[in-house]
PQR file of N, CA, C, O and H, with PARSE charges and radii, in Angstrom:
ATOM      1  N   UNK A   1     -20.361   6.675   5.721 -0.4000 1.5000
ATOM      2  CA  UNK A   1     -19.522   5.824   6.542 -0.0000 2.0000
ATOM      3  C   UNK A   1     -18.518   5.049   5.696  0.5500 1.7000
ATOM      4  O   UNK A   1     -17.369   4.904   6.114 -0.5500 1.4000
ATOM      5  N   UNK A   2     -19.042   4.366   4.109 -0.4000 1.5000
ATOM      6  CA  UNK A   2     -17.933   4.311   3.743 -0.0000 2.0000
ATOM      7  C   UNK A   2     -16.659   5.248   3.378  0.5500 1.7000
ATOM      8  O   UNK A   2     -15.559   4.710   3.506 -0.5500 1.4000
ATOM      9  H   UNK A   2     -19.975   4.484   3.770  0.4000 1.0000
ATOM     10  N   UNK A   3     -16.697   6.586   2.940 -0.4000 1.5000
ATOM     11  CA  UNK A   3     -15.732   7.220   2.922 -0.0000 2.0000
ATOM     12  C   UNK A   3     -15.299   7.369   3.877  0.5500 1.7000
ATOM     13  O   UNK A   3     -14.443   8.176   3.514 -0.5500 1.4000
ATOM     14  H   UNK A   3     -17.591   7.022   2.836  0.4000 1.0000
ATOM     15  N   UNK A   4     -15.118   7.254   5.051 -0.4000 1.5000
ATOM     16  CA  UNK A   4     -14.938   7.285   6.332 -0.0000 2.0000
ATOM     17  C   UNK A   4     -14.058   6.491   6.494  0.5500 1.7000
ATOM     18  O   UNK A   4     -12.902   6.885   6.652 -0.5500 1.4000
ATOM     19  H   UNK A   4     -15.813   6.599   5.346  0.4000 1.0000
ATOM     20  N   UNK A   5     -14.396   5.098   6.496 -0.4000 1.5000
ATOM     21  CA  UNK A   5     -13.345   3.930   6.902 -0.0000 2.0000
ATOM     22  C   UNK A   5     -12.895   4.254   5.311  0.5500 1.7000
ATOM     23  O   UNK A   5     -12.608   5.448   5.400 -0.5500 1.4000
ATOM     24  H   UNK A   5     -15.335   4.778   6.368  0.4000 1.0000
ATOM     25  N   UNK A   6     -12.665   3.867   3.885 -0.4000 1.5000
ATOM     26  CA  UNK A   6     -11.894   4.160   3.318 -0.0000 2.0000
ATOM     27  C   UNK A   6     -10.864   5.235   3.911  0.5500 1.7000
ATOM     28  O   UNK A   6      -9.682   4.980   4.139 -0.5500 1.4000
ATOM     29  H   UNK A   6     -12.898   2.898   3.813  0.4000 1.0000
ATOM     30  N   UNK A   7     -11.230   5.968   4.039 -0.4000 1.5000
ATOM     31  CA  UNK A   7     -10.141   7.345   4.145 -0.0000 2.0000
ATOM     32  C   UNK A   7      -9.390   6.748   5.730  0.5500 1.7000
ATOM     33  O   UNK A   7      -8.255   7.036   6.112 -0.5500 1.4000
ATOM     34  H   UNK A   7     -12.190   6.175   3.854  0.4000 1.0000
ATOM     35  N   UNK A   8     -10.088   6.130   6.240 -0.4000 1.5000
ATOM     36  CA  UNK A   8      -8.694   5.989   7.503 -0.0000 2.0000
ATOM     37  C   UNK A   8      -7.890   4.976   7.101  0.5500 1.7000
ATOM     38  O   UNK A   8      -6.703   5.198   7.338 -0.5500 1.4000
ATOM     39  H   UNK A   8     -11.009   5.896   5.930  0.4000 1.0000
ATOM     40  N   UNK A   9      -8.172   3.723   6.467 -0.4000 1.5000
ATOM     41  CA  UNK A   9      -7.727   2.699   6.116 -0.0000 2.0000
ATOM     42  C   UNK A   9      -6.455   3.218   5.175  0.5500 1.7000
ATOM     43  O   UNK A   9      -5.357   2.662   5.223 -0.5500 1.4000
ATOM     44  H   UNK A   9      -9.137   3.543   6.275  0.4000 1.0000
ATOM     45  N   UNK A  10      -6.658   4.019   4.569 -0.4000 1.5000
ATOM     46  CA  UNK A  10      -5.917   4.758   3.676 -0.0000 2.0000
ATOM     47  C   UNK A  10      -5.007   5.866   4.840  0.5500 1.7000
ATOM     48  O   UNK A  10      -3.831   6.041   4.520 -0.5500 1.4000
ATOM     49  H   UNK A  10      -7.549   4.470   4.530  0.4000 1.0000
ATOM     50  N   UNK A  11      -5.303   6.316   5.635 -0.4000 1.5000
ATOM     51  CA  UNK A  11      -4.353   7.085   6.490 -0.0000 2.0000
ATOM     52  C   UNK A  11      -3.321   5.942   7.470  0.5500 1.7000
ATOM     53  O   UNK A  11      -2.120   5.955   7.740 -0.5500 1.4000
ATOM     54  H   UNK A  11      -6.258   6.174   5.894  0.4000 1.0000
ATOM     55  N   UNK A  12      -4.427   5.015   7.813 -0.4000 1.5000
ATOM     56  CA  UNK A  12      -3.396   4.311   8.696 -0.0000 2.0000
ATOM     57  C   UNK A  12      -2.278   3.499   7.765  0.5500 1.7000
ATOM     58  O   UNK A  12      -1.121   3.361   8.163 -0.5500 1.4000
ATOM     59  H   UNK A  12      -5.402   5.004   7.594  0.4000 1.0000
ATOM     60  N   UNK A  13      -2.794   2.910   6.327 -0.4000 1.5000
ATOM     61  CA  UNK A  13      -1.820   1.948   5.576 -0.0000 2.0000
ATOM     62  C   UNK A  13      -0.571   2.776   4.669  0.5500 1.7000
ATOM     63  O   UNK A  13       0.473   2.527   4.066 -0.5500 1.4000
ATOM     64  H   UNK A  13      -3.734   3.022   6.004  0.4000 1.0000
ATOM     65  N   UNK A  14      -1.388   3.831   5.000 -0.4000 1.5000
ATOM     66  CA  UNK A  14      -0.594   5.120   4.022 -0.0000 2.0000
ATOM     67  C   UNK A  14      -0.067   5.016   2.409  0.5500 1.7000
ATOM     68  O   UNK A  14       0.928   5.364   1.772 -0.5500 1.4000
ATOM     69  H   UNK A  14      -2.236   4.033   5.490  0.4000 1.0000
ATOM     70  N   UNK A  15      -1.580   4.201   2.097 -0.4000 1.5000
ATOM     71  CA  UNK A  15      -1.462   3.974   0.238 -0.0000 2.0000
ATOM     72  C   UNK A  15      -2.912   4.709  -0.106  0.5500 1.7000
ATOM     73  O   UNK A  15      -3.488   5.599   0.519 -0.5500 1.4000
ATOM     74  H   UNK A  15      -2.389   3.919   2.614  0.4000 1.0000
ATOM     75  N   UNK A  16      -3.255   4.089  -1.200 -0.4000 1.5000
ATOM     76  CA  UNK A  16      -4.225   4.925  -1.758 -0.0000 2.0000
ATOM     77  C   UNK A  16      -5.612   3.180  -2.005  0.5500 1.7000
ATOM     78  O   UNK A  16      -5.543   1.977  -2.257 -0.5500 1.4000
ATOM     79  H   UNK A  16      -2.787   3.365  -1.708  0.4000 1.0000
ATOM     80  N   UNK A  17      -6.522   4.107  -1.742 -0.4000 1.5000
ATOM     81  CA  UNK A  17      -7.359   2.606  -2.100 -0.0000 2.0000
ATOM     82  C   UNK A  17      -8.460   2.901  -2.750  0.5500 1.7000
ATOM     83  O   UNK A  17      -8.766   4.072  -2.527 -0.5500 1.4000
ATOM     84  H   UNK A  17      -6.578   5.084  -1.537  0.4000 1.0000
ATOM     85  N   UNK A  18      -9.553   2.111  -3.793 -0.4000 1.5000
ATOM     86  CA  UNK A  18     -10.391   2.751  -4.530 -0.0000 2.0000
ATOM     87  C   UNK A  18     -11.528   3.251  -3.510  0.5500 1.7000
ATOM     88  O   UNK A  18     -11.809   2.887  -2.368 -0.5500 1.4000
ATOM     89  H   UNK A  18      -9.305   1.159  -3.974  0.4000 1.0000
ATOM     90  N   UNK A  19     -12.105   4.282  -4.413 -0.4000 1.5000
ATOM     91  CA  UNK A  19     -13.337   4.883  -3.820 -0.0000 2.0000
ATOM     92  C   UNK A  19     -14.439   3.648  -3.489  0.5500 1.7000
ATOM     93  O   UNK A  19     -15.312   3.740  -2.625 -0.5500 1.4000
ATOM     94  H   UNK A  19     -11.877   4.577  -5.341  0.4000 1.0000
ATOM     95  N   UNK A  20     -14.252   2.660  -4.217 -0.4000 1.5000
ATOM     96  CA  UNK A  20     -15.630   1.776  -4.297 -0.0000 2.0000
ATOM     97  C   UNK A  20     -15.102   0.684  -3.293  0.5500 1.7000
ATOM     98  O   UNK A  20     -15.589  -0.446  -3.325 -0.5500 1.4000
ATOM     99  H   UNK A  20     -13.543   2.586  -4.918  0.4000 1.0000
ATOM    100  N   UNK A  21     -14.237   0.973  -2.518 -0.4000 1.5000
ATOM    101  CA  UNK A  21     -13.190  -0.422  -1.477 -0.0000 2.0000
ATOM    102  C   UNK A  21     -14.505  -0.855  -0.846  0.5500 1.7000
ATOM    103  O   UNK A  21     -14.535  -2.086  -0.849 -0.5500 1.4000
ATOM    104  H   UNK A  21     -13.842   1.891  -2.493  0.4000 1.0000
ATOM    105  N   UNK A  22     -15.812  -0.239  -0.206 -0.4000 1.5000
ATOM    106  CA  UNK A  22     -16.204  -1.244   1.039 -0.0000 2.0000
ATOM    107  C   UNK A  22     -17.524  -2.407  -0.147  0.5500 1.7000
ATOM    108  O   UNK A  22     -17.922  -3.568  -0.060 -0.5500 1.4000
ATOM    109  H   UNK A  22     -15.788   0.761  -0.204  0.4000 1.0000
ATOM    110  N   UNK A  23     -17.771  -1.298  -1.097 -0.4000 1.5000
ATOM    111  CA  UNK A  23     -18.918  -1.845  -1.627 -0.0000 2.0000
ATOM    112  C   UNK A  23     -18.703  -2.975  -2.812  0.5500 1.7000
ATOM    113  O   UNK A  23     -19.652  -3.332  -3.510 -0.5500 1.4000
ATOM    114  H   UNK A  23     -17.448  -0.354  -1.168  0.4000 1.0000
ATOM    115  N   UNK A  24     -17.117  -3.609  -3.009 -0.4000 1.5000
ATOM    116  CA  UNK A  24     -16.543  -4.562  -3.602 -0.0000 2.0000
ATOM    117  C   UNK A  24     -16.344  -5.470  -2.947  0.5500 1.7000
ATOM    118  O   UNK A  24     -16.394  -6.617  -3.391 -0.5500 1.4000
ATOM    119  H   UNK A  24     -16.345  -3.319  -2.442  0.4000 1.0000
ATOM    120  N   UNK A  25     -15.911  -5.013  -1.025 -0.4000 1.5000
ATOM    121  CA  UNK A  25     -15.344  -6.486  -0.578 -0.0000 2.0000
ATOM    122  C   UNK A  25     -16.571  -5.878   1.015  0.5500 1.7000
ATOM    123  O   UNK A  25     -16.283  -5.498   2.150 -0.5500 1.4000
ATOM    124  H   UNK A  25     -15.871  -4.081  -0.664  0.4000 1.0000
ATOM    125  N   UNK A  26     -17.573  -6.016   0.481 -0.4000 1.5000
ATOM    126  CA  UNK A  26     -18.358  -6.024   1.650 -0.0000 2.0000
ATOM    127  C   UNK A  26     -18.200  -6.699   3.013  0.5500 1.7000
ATOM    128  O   UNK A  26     -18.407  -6.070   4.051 -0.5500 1.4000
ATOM    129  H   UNK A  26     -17.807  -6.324  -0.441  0.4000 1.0000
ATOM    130  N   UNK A  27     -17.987  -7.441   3.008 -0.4000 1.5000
ATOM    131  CA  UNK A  27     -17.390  -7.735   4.592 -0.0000 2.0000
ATOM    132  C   UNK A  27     -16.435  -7.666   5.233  0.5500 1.7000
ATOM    133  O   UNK A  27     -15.504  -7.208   4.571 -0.5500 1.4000
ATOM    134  H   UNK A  27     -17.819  -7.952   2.165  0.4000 1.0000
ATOM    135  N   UNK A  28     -16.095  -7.973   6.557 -0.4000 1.5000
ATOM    136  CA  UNK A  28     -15.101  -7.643   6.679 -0.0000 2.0000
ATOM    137  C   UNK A  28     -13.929  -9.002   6.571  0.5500 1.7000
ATOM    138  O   UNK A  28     -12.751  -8.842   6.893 -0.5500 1.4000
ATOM    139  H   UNK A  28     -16.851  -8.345   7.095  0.4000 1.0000
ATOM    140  N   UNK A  29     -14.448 -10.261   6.093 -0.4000 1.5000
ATOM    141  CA  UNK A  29     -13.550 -10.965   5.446 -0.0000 2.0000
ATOM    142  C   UNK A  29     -13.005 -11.055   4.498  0.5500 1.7000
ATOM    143  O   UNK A  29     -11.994 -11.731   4.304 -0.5500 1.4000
ATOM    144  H   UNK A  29     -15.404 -10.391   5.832  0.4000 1.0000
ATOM    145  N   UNK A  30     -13.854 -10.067   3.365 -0.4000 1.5000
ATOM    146  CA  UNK A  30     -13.484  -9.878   1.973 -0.0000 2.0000
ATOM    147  C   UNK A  30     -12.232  -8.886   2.049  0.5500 1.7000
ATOM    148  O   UNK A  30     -11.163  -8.945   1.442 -0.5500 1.4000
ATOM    149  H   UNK A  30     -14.675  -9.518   3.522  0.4000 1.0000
ATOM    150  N   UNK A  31     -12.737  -7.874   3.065 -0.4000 1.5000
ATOM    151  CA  UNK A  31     -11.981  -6.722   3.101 -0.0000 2.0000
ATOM    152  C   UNK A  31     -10.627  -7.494   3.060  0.5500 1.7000
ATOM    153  O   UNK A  31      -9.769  -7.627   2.188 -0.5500 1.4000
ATOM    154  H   UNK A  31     -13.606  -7.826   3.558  0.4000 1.0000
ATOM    155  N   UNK A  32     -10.769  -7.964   4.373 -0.4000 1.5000
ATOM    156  CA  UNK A  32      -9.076  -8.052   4.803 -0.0000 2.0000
ATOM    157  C   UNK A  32      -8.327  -8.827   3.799  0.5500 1.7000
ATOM    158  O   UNK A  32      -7.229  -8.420   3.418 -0.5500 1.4000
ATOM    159  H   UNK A  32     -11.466  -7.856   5.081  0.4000 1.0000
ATOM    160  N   UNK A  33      -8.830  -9.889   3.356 -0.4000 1.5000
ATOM    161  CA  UNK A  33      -8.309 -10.468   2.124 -0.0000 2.0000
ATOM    162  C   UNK A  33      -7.836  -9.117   0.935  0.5500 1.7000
ATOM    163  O   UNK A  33      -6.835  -9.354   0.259 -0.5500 1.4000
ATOM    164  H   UNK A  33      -9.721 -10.220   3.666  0.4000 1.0000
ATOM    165  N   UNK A  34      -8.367  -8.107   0.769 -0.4000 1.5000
ATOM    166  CA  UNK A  34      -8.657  -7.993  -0.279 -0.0000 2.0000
ATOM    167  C   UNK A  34      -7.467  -7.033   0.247  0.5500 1.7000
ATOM    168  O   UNK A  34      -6.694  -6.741  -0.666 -0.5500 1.4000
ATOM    169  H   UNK A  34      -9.181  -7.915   1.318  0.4000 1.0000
ATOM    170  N   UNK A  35      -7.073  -6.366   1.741 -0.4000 1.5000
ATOM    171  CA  UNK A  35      -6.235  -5.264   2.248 -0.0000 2.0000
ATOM    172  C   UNK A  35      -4.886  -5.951   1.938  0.5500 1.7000
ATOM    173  O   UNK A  35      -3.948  -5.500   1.281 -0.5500 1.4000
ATOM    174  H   UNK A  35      -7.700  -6.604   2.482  0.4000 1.0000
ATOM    175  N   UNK A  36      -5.050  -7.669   2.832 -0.4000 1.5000
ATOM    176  CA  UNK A  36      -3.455  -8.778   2.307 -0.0000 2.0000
ATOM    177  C   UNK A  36      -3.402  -8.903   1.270  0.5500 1.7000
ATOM    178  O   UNK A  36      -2.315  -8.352   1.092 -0.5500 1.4000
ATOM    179  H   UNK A  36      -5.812  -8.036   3.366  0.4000 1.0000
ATOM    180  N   UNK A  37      -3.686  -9.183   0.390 -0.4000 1.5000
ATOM    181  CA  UNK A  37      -3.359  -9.387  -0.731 -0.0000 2.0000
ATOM    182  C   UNK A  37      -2.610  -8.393  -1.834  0.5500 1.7000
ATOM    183  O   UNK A  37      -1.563  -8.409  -2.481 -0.5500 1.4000
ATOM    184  H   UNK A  37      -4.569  -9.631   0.534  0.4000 1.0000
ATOM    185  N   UNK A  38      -3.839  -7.457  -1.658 -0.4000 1.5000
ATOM    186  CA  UNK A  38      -3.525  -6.447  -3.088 -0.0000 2.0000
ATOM    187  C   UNK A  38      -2.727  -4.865  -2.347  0.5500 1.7000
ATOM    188  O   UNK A  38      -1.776  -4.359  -2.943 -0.5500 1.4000
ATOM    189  H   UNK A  38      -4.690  -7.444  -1.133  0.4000 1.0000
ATOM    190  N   UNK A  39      -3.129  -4.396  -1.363 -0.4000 1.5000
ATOM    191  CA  UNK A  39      -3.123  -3.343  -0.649 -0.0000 2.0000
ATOM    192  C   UNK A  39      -1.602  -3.214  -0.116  0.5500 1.7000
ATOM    193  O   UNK A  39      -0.845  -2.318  -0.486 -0.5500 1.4000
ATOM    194  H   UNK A  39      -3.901  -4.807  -0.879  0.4000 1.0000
ATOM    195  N   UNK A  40      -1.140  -4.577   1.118 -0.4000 1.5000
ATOM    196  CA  UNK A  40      -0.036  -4.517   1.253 -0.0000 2.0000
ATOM    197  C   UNK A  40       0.722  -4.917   0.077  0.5500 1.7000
ATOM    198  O   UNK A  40       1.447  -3.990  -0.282 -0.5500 1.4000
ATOM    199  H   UNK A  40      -1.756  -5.306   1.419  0.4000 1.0000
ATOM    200  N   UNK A  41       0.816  -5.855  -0.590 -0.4000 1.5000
ATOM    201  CA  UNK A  41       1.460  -6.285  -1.201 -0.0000 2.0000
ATOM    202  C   UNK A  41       2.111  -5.264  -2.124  0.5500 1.7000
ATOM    203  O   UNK A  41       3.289  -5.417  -2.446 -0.5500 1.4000
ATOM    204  H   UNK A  41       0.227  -6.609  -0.298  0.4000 1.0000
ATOM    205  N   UNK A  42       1.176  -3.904  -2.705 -0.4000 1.5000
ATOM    206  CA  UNK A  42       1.979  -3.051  -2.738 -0.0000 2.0000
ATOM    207  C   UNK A  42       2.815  -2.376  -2.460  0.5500 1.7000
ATOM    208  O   UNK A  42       3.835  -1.951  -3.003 -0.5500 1.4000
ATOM    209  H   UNK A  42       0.219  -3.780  -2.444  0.4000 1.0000
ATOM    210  N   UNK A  43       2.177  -2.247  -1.246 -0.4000 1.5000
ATOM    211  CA  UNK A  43       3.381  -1.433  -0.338 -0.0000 2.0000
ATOM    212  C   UNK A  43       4.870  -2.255  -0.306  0.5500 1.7000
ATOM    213  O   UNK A  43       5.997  -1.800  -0.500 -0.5500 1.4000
ATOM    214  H   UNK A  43       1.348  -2.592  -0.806  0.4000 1.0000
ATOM    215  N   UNK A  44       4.546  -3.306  -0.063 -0.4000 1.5000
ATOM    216  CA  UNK A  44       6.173  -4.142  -0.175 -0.0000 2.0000
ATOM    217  C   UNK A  44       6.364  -3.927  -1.237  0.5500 1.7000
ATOM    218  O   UNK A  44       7.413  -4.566  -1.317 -0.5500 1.4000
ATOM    219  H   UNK A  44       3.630  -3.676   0.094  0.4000 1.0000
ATOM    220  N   UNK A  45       6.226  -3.537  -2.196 -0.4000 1.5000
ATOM    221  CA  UNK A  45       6.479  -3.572  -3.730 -0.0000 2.0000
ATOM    222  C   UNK A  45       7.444  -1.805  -3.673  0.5500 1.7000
ATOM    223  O   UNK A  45       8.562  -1.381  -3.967 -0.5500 1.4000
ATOM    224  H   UNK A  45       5.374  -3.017  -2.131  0.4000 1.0000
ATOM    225  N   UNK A  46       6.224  -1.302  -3.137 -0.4000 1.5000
ATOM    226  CA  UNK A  46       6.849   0.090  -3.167 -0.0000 2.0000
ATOM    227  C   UNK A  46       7.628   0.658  -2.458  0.5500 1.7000
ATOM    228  O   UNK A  46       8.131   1.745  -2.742 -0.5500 1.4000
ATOM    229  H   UNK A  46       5.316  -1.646  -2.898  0.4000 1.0000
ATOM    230  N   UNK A  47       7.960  -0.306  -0.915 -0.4000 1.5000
ATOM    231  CA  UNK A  47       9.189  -0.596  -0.288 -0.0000 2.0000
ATOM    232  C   UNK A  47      10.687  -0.672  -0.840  0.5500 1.7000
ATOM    233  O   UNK A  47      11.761  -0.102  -0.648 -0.5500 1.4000
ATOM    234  H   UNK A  47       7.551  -1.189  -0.685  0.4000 1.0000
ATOM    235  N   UNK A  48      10.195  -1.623  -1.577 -0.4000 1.5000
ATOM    236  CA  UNK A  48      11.234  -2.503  -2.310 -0.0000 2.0000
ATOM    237  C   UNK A  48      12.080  -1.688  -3.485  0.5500 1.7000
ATOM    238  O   UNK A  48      13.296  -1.679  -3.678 -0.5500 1.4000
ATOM    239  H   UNK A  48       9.322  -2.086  -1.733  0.4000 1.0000
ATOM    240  N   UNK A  49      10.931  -0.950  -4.263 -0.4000 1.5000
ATOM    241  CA  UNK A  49      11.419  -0.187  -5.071 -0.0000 2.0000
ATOM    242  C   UNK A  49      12.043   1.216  -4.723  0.5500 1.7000
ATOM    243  O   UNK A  49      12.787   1.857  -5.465 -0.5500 1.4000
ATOM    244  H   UNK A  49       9.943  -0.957  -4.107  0.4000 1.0000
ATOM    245  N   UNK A  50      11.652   1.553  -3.574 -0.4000 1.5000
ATOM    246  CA  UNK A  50      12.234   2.550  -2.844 -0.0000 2.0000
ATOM    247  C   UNK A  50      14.086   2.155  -1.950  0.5500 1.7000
ATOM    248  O   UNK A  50      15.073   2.886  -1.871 -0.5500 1.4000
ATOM    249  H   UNK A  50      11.047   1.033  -2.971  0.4000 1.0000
ATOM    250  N   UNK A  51      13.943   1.241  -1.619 -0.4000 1.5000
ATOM    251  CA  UNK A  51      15.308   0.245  -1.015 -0.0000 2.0000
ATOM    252  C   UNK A  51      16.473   0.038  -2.377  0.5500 1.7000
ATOM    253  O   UNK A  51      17.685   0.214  -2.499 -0.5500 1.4000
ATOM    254  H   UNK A  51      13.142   0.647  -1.683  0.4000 1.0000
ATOM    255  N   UNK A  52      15.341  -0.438  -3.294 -0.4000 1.5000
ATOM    256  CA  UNK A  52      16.413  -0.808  -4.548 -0.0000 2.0000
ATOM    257  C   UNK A  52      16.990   1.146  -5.058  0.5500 1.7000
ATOM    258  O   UNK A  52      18.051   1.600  -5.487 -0.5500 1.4000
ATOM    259  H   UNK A  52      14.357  -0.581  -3.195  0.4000 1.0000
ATOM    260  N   UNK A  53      16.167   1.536  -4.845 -0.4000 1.5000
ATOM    261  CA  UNK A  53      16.880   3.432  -5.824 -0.0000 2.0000
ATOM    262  C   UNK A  53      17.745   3.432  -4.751  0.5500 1.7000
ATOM    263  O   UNK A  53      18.914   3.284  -5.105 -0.5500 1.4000
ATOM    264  H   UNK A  53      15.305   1.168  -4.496  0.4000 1.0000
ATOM    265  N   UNK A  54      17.531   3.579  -3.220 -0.4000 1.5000
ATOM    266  CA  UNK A  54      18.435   3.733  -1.973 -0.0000 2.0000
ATOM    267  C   UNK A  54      19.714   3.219  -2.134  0.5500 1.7000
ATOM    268  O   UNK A  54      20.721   3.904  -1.953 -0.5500 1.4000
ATOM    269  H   UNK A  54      16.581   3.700  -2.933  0.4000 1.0000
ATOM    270  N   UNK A  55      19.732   1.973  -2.488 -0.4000 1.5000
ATOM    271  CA  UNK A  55      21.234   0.884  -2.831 -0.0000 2.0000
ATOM    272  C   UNK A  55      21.886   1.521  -4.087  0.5500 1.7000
ATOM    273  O   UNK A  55      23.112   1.639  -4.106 -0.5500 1.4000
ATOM    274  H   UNK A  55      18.914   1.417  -2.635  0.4000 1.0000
ATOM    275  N   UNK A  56      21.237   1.882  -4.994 -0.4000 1.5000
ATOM    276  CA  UNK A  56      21.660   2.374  -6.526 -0.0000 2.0000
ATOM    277  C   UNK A  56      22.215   4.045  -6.192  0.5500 1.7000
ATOM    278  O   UNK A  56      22.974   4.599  -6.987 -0.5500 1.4000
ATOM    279  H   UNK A  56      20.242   1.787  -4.978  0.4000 1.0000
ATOM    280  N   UNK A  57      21.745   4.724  -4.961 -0.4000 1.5000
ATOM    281  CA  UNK A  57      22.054   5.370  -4.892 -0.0000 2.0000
ATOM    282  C   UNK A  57      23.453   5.678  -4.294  0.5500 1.7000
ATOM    283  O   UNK A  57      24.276   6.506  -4.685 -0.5500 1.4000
ATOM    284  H   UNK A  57      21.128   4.274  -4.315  0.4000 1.0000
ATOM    285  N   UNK A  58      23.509   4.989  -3.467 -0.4000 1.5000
ATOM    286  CA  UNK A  58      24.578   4.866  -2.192 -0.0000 2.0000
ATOM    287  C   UNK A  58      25.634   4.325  -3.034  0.5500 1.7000
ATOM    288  O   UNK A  58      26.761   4.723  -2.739 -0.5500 1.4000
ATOM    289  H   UNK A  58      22.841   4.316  -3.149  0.4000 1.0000
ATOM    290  N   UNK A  59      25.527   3.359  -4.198 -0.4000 1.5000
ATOM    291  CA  UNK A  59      26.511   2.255  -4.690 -0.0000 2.0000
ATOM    292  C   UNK A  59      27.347   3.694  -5.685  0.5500 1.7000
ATOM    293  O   UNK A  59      28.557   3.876  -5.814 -0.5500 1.4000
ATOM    294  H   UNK A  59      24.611   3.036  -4.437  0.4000 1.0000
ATOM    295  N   UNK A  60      26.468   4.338  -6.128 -0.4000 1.5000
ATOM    296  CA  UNK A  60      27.084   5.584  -7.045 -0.0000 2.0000
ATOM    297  C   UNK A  60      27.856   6.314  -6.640  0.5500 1.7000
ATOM    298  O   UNK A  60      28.799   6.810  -7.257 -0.5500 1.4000
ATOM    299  H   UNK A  60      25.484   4.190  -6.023  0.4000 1.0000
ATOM    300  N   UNK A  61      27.383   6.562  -4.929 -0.4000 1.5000
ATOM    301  CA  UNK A  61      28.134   7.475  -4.339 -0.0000 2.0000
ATOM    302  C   UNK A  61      29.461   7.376  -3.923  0.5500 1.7000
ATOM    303  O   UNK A  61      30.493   8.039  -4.031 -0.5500 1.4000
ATOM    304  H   UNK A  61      26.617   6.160  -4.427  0.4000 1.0000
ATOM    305  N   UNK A  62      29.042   6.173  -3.337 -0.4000 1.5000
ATOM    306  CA  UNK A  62      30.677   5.215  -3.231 -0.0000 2.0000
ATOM    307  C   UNK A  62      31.696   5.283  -4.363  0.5500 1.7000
ATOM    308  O   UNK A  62      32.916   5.290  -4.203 -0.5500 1.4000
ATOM    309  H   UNK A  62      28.204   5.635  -3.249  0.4000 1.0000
ATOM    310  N   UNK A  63      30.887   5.343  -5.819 -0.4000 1.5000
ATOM    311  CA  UNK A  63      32.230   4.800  -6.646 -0.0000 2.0000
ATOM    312  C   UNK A  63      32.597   6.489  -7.338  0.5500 1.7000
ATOM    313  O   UNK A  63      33.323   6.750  -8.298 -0.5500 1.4000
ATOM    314  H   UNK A  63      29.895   5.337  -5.949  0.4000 1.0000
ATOM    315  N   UNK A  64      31.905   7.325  -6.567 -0.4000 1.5000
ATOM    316  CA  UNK A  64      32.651   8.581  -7.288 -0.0000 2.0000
ATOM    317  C   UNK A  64      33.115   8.940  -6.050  0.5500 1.7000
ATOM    318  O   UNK A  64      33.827   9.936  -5.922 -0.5500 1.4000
ATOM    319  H   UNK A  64      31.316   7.112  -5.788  0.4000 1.0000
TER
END
């Protein structure tokens, strides 16, 4: 059952999360802390870094 909810948690957030996710933040208050914090916060990260190549890209295109 934990690979289970790992693996959806991981389908629905669409990042990658450790194998050991339920048996580190055993509850489900730890969890969610542990999903806000570190989990999304990537994703905005990897948003971000995806937005910033997008702008760098477009800005290149423009000037040729």
């Amino acid at each position: 059952m934990a690979v289970e909810l790992k693996n959806r948690l991981e389908s629905t957030l669409s990042c990658s999360l450790p194998a050991t996710l339920v048996f580190d933040y055993p509850t489900i208050e730890a969890l969610v802390d542990y999903l806000l914090k570190d989990a999304i916060a990537s994703l905005i990260s990897d948003e971000s870094a995806v937005e910033s190549q997008e702008t760098n890209h477009e800005e290149q295109v423009v000037k040729n």
